[in-house]
C-alpha positions in Angstrom: 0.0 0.0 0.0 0.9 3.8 -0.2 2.8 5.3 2.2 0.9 8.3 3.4 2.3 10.9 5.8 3.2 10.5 9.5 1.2 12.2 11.0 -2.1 10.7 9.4 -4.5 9.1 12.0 -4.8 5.5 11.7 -8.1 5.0 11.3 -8.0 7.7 8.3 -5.3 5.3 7.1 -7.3 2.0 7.5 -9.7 3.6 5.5 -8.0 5.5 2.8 -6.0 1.6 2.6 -9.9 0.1 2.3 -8.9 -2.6 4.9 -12.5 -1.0 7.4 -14.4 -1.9 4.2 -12.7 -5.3 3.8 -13.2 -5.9 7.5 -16.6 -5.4 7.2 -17.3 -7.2 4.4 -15.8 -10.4 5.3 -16.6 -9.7 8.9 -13.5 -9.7 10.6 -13.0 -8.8 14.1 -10.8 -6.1 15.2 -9.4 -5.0 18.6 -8.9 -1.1 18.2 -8.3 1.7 20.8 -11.1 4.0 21.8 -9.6 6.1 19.4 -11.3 4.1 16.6 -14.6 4.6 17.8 -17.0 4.5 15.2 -14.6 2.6 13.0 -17.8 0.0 12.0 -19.1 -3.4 13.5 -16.3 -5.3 13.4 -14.3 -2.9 15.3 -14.0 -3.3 18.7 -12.9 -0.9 21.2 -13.0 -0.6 24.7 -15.9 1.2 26.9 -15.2 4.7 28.4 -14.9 4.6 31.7 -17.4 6.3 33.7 -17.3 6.4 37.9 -19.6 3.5 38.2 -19.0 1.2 35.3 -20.5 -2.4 35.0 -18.4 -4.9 36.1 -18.8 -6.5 33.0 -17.7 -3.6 31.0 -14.5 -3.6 33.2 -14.1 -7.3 32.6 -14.3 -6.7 28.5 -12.0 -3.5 28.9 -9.3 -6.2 31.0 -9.8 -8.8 28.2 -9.9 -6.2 25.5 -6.4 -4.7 26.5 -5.0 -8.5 27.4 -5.5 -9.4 23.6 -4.3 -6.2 22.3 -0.9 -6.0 24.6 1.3 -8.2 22.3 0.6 -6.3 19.5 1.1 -2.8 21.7 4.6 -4.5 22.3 5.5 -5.3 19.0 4.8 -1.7 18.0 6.3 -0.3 20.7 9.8 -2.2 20.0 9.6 -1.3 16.2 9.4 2.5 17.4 12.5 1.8 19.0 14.8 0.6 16.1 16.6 4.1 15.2 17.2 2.5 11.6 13.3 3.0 11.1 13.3 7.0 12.1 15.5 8.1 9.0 14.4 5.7 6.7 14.0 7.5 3.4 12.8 4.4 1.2 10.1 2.7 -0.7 7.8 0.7 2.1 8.7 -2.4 -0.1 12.5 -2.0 1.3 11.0 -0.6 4.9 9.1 -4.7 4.9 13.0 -6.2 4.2 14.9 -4.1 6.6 12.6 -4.9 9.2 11.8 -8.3 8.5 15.7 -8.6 8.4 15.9 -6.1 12.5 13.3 -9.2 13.8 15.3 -12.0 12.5 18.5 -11.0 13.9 16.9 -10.3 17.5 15.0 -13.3 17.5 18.1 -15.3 17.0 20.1 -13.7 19.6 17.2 -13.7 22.3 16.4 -17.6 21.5 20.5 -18.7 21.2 
């Protein structure tokens, strides 16, 4: 897909991309932040909380966030590889580099 600038919201993203409308259509299930409210049926976000919430709604919100956290992580260590804040190339190249940055790590943590 197109790269599109930096500071574009990610649910402006998703959709300029068309992967909401694809989610939709074959009804695929996505964990989102509240930020991504209104994103469509398939998107799931997390209830607001409010003083006196339902304990169910805080039992969805704690399941909700333990689904989402491996993915927070991943992003959150991808932000950290330095190589990625000055890259100045196609996102075909970005996919290599970084597929490359994973494999080297996950040798050196597993060995």
């Amino acid at each position: 897909s197109r790269a599109l600038p930096g500071r574009t919201h990610g649910l402006t993203a998703a959709r300029a991309h068309g992967i909401v409308q694809a989610c939709l259509t074959r009804h695929i299930l996505v964990l989102a932040d509240r930020a991504h409210q209104g994103a469509g049926s398939t998107v799931r976000t997390p209830y607001k909380n409010h003083q006196q919430q339902p304990e169910h709604y805080q039992q969805f919100n704690r399941d909700h966030a333990r689904l989402r956290a491996p993915g927070e992580r991943a992003f959150a260590q991808l932000k950290s590889w330095h190589i990625l804040r000055r890259a100045r190339c196609s996102t075909n190249r970005i996919t290599r580099i970084t597929t490359a940055i994973h494999t080297l790590l996950t040798c050196r943590n597993s060995g």
